[in-house]
C-alpha positions as CSV (number, residue, x, y, z in Angstrom):
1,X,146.1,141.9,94.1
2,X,145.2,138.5,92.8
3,X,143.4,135.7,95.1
4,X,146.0,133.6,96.4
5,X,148.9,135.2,98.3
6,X,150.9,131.9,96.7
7,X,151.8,133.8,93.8
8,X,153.1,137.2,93.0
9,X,154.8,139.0,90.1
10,X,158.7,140.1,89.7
11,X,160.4,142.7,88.5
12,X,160.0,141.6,84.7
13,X,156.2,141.7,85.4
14,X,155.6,137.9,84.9
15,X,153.7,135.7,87.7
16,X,155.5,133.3,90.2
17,X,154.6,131.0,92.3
18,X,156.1,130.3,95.7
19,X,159.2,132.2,94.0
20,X,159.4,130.6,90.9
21,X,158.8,132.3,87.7
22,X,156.0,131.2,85.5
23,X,157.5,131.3,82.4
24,X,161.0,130.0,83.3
25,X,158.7,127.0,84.8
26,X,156.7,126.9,81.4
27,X,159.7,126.7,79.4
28,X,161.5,124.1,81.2
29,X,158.7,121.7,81.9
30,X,156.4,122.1,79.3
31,X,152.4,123.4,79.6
32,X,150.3,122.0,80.5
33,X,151.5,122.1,84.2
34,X,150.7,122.0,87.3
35,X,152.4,123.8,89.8
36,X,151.8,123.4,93.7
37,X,153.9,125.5,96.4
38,X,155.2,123.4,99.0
39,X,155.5,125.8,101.6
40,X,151.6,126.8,100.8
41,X,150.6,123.3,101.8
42,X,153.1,122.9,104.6
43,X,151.3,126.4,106.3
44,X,147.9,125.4,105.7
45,X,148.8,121.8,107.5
46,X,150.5,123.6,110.4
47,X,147.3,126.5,110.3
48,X,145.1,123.2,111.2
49,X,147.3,121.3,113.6
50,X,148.1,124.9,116.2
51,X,144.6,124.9,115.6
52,X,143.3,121.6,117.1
53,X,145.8,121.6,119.5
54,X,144.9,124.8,120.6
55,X,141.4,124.7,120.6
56,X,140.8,120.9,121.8
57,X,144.1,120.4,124.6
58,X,145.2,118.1,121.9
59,X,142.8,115.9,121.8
60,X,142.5,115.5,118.0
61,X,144.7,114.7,115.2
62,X,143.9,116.7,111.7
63,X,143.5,114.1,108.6
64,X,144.3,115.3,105.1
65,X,141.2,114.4,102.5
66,X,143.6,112.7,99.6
67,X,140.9,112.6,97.4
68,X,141.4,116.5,96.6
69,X,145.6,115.6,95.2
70,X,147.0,112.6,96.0
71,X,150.2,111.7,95.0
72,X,153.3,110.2,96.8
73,X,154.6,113.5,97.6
74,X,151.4,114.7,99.2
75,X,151.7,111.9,101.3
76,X,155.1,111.6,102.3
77,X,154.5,115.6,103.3
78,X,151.9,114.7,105.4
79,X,153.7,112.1,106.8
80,X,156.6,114.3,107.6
81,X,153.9,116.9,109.0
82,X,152.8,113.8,111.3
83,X,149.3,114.0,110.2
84,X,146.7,111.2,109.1
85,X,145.6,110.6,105.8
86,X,141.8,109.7,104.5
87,X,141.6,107.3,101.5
88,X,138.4,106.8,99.5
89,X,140.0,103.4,96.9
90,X,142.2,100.8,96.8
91,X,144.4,103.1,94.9
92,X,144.8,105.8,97.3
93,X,145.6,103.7,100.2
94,X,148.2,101.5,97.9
95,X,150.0,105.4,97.5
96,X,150.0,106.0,100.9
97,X,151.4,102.8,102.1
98,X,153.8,102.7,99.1
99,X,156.1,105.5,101.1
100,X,155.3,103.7,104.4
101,X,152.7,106.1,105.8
102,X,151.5,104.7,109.0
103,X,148.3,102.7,108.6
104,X,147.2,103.8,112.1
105,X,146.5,106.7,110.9
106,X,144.7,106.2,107.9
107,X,140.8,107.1,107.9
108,X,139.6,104.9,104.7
109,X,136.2,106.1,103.0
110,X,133.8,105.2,100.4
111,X,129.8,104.2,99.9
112,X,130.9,101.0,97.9
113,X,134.3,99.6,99.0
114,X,135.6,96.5,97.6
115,X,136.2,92.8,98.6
116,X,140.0,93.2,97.6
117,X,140.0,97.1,99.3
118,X,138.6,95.8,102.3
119,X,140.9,93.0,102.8
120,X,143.6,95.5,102.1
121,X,142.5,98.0,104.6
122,X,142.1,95.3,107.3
123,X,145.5,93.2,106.1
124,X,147.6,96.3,106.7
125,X,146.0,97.8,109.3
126,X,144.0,100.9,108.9
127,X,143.5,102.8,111.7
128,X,139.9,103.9,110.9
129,X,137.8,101.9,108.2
130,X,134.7,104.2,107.9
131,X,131.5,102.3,107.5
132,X,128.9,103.3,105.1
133,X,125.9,100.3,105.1
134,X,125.0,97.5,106.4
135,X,126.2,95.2,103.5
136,X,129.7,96.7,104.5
137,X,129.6,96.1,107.9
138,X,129.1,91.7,107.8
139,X,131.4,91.7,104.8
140,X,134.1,93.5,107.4
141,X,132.9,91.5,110.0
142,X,133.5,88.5,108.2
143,X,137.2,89.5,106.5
144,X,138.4,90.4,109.6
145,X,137.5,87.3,111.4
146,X,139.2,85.1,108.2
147,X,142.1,87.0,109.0
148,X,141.9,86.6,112.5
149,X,142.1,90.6,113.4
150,X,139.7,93.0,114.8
151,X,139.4,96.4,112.5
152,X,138.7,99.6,114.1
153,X,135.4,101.2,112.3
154,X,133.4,104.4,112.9
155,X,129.8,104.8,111.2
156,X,129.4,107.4,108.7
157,X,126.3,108.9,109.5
158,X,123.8,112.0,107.5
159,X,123.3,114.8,110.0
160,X,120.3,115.8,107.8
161,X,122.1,119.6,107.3
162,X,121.7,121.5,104.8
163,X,125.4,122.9,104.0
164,X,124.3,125.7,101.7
165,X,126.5,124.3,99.0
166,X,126.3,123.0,95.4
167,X,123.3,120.2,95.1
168,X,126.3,117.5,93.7
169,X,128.6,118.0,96.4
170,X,126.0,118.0,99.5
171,X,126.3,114.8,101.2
172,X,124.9,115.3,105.1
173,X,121.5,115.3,104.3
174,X,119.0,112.1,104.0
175,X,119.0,111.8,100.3
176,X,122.7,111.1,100.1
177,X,124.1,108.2,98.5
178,X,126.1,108.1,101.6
179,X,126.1,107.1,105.1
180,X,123.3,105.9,108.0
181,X,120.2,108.2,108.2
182,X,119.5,109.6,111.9
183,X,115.9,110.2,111.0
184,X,114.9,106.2,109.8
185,X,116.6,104.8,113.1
186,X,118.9,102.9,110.9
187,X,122.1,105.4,112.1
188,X,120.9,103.6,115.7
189,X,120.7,99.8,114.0
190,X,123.7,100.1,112.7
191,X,125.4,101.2,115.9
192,X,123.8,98.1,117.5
193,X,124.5,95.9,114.5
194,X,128.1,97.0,114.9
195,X,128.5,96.6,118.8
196,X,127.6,93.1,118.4
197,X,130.3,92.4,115.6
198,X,132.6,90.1,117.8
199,X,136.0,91.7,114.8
200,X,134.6,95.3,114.9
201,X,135.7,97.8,117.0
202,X,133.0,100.7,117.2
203,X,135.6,103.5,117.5
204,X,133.1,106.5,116.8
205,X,130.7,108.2,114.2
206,X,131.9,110.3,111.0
207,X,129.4,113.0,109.4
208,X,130.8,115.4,106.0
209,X,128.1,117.6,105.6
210,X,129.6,118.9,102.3
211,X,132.3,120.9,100.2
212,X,133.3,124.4,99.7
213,X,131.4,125.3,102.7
214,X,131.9,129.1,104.1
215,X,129.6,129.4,107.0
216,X,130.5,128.3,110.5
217,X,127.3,127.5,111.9
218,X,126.5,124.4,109.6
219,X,129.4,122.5,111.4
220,X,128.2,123.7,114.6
221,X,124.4,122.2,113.8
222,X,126.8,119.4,112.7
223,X,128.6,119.0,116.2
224,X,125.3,119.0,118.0
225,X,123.2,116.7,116.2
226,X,126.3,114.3,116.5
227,X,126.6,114.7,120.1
228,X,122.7,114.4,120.7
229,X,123.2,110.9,118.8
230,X,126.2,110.0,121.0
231,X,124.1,110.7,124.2
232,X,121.4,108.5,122.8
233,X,123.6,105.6,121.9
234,X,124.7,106.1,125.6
235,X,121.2,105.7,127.3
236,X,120.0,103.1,124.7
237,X,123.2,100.6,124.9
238,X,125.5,101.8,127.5
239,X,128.5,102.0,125.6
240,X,130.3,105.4,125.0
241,X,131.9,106.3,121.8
242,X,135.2,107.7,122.0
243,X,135.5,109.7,118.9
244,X,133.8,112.2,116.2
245,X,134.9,112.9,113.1
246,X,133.6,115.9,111.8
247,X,134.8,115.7,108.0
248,X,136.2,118.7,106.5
249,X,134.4,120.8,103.5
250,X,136.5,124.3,104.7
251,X,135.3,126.7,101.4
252,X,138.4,128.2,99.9
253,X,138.9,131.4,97.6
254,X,138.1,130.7,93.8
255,X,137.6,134.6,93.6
256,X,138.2,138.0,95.0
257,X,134.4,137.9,96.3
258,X,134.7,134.6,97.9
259,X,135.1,135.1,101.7
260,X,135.5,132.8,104.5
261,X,136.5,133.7,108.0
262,X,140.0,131.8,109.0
263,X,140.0,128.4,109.7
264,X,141.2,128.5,113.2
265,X,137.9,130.3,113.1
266,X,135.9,127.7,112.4
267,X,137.4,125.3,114.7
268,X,137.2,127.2,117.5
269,X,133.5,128.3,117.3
270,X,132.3,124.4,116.8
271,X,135.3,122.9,119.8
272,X,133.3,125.2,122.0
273,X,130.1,123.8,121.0
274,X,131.9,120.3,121.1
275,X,132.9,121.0,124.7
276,X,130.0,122.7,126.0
277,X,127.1,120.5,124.8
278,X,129.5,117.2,125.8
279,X,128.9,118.6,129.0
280,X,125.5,119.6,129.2
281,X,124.2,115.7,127.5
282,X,126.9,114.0,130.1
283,X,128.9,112.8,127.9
284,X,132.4,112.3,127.7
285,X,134.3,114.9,125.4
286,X,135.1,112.6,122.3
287,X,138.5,113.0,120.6
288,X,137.9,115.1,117.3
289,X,139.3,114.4,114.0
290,X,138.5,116.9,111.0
291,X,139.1,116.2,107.4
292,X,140.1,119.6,105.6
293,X,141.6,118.4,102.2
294,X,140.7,121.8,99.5
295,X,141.9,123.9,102.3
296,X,145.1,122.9,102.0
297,X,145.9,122.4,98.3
298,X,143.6,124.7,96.7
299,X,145.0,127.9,96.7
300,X,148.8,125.9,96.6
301,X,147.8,125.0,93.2
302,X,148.1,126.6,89.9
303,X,147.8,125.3,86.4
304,X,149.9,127.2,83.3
305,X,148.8,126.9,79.9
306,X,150.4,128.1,76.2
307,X,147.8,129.8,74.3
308,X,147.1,128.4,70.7
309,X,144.8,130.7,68.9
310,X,142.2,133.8,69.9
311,X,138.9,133.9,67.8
312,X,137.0,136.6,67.5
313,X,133.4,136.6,66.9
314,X,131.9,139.9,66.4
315,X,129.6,141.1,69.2
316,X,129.6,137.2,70.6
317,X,132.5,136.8,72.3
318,X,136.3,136.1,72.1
319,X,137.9,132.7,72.7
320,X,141.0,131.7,74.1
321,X,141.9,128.9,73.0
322,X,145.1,127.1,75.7
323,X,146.4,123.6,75.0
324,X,144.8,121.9,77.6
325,X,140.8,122.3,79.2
326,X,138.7,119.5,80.3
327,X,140.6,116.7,80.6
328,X,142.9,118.1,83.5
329,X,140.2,120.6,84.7
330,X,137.0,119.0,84.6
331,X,135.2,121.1,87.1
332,X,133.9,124.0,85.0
333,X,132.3,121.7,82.7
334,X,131.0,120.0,86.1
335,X,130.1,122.7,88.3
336,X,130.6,125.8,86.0
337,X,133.2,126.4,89.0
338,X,135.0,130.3,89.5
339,X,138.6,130.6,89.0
340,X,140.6,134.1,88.1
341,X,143.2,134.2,84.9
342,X,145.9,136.0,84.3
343,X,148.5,135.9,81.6
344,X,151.1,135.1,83.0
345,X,153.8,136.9,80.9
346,X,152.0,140.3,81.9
347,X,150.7,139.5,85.4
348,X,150.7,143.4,86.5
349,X,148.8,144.4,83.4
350,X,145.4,145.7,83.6
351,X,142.6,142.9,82.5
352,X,140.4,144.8,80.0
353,X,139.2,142.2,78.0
354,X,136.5,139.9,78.3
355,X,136.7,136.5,77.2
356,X,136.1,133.2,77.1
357,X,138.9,130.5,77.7
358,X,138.7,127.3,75.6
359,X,140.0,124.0,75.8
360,X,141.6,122.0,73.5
361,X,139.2,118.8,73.8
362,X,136.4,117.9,71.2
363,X,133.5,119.3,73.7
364,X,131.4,122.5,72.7
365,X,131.6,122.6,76.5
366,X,135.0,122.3,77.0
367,X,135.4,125.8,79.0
368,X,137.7,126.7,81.6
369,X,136.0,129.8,82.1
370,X,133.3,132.1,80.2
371,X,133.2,136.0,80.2
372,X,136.3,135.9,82.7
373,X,138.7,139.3,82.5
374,X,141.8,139.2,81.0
375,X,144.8,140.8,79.6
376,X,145.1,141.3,75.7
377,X,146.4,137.9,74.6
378,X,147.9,136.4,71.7
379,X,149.2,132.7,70.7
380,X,152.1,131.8,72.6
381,X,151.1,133.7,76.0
382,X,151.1,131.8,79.2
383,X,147.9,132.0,81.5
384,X,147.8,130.9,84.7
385,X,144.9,129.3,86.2
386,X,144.5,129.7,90.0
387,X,143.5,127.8,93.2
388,X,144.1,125.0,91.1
389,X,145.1,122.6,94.1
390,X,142.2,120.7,94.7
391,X,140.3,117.9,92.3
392,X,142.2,119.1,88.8
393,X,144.8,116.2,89.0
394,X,142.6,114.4,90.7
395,X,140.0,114.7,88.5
396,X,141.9,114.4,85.2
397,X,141.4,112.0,82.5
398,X,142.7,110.8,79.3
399,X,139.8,112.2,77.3
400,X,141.1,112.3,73.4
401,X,143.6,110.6,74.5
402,X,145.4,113.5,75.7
403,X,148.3,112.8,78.3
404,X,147.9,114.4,81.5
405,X,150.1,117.2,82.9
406,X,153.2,116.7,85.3
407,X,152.9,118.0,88.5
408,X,155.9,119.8,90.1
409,X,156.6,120.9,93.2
410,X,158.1,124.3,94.4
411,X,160.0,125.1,97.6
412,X,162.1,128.0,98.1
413,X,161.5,129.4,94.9
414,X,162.9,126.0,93.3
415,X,160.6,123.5,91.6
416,X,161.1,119.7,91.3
417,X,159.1,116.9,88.8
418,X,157.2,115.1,91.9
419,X,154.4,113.0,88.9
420,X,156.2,113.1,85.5
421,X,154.0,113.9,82.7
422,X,152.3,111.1,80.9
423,X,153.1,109.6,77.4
424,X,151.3,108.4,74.9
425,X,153.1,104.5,75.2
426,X,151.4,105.0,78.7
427,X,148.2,105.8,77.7
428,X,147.9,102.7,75.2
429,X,150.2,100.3,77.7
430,X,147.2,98.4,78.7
431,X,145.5,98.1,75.0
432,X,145.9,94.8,73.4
């Protein structure tokens, strides 16, 4: 049984994924790849809305975190799944409003937004502009009053909790690059700053407490030191904020080990905290948005490579050497992050070997994963990385100059070119 129910072996003994199999897909687009199922992200989005509508009456609206895959696929699915869409750059709200996603409905991050992104987000009309200092907040003042609009804003604000995570993707407690701290009063300041902003429109708070997150009662502390802050806003300025956007940060499987209860889970445990402790601070239930973004394309995802060349080194270790590594998978080298291999050309095969698997970059540390089980492999053989979905395209980069993958979609057991792989009159386009 391998971690993600996305892929599966036929009766040749190769892996597929959503249907398709891994070598035909290989062959006819080329390694490296990456492969998302379509109906994987499609059921995780429809897991999240039944979800919220279920467990909040409706009263929320589930907004995918582009930052983990964004391309204009992702976004004309989510579009079609009548979600919302969070942007964190210029570049991820340009691809969401290239295929005519509704602005409305876009939630636009970041701890150091730009004139030009600003402008951008305010020109086309962003539904939800979150707000991460005080230098932000009179420069969005002042843009939208040149154009003559009034933006919709919520405050990001640090909870102070600790999420039980890794140290470089913790972001909800005080020392965080992000956000208003509760503890220093400037979370209140800000509010007050903000209220007074005649082109703001102080729609809510925002808190993200962190990634890859498996227990449920960190969002629940999450919920109540929000709603706390909401009560106090209440008695200090007599206005009451209409939403809370809890963030996402869902943990996914990397491994067999890795165990997190279901999402709907998760979101009901912290809407009945959300309903309960609304009513015991008197204060209005505030429409919830969450931000789950690895939780839907994580396990969707899955990257193929060719093997090149095994090296044995006597009583050291074995490398497997593919013909890709850190360039579109950065986060081992970043996080020393899980995944599970397989070769894909003999998925049902026992893994009996242990090995290290190498990229093709000019890094000593260019690992995808060290002392990782495998099946016997030689040059030529396919692995499979899985629960590749989430920050490998994103991440990728043209270190070496190596051209990054393709990504292609499959749906129905048929696969489609959705981000063509690059070439090298790409990569030196902009050199002069």
């Amino acid at each position: 049984m391998l971690v993600t129910k996305c892929v599966s072996t036929n009766e040749k003994g190769h892996l597929t994924i959503g249907g398709a199999d891994a070598l035909e897909l290989a062959e006819k687009f080329g390694t490296p790849l990456y492969v998302y199922s379509e109906d994987k992200i499609r059921q995780k989005i429809r897991e999240f809305i039944l979800s919220v509508n279920k467990y909040y009456n409706g009263n929320g609206l589930v907004v995918y975190a582009s930052k983990a895959f964004c391309c204009k696929e992702m976004c004309r699915i989510c579009k079609q799944e009548n979600i919302g869409i969070d942007v964190v750059s210029g570049g991820e709200l340009y691809t969401a409003l290239s295929v005519d996603f509704p602005a409305k409905k876009i939630v636009f991050h970041g701890n150091n937004k730009t004139y030009d992104e600003l402008t951008a987000a305010v020109e086309n009309g962003v539904g939800r502009i979150i707000v991460d200092n005080k230098t932000e907040l009179k420069k969005l003042n002042e843009i939208a009053a040149n154009l003559g609009k009034t933006a919709g804003i919520m405050l990001r604000i640090k909870p102070g909790i600790d999420a039980h995570t890794h140290d470089f993707i913790k972001t909800g407690q005080i020392d965080s690059k992000f956000g208003f701290a509760l503890e220093t009063g400037e979370a209140m300041d800000a509010v007050k700053a903000a209220l007074d902003m005649p082109n703001l429109k102080l729609r809510g708070l925002h808190c993200h407490i962190g990634s890859q997150i498996f227990d449920i009662a960190p969002f629940e502390l999450a919920a109540k030191v929000m709603l706390e802050f909401f009560r106090d806003i209440k008695l200090e300025t007599g206005v009451e904020l209409e939403e809370l956007n809890l963030g996402g940060g869902f943990g996914i499987k990397y491994l067999k080990k890795d165990y997190h209860e279901p999402y709907a889970e998760y979101i009901k445990n912290v809407s009945a905290v959300v309903s309960s402790f609304s009513h015991e601070l008197g204060i209005k239930t505030p429409f919830i948005l969450i931000e789950p973004g690895r939780s839907i394309v994580g396990v969707a995802g899955t990257t193929l490579y060719t093997v090149g060349s095994v090296k044995k080194i006597p009583d050291i270790r074995t490398y497997v050497s593919v013909d890709g590594g850190m360039a579109d998978n950065p986060r081992y080298a970043l996080y020393r992050s899980d995944y599970e291999i397989v070769c894909a050309n003999r998925a049902e095969e026992d893994r009996t070997e242990t090995v290290t698997v190498a990229g093709k970059c000019c890094e000593s540390g260019d690992l995808i994963q060290e002392n990782t089980k495998l099946q016997p492999v030689k040059s030529g053989d396919i692995l499979a990385v899985l629960s590749t979905g989430a920050y490998n395209y994103s991440m990728a980069s043209n270190y070496n100059r190596i051209a990054r993958p393709p990504v292609i979609m499959v749906k129905d057991g048929e696969a489609r070119v959705v981000v063509k792989r690059e070439t090298y009159e790409q990569i030196t386009a902009n050199d002069i």
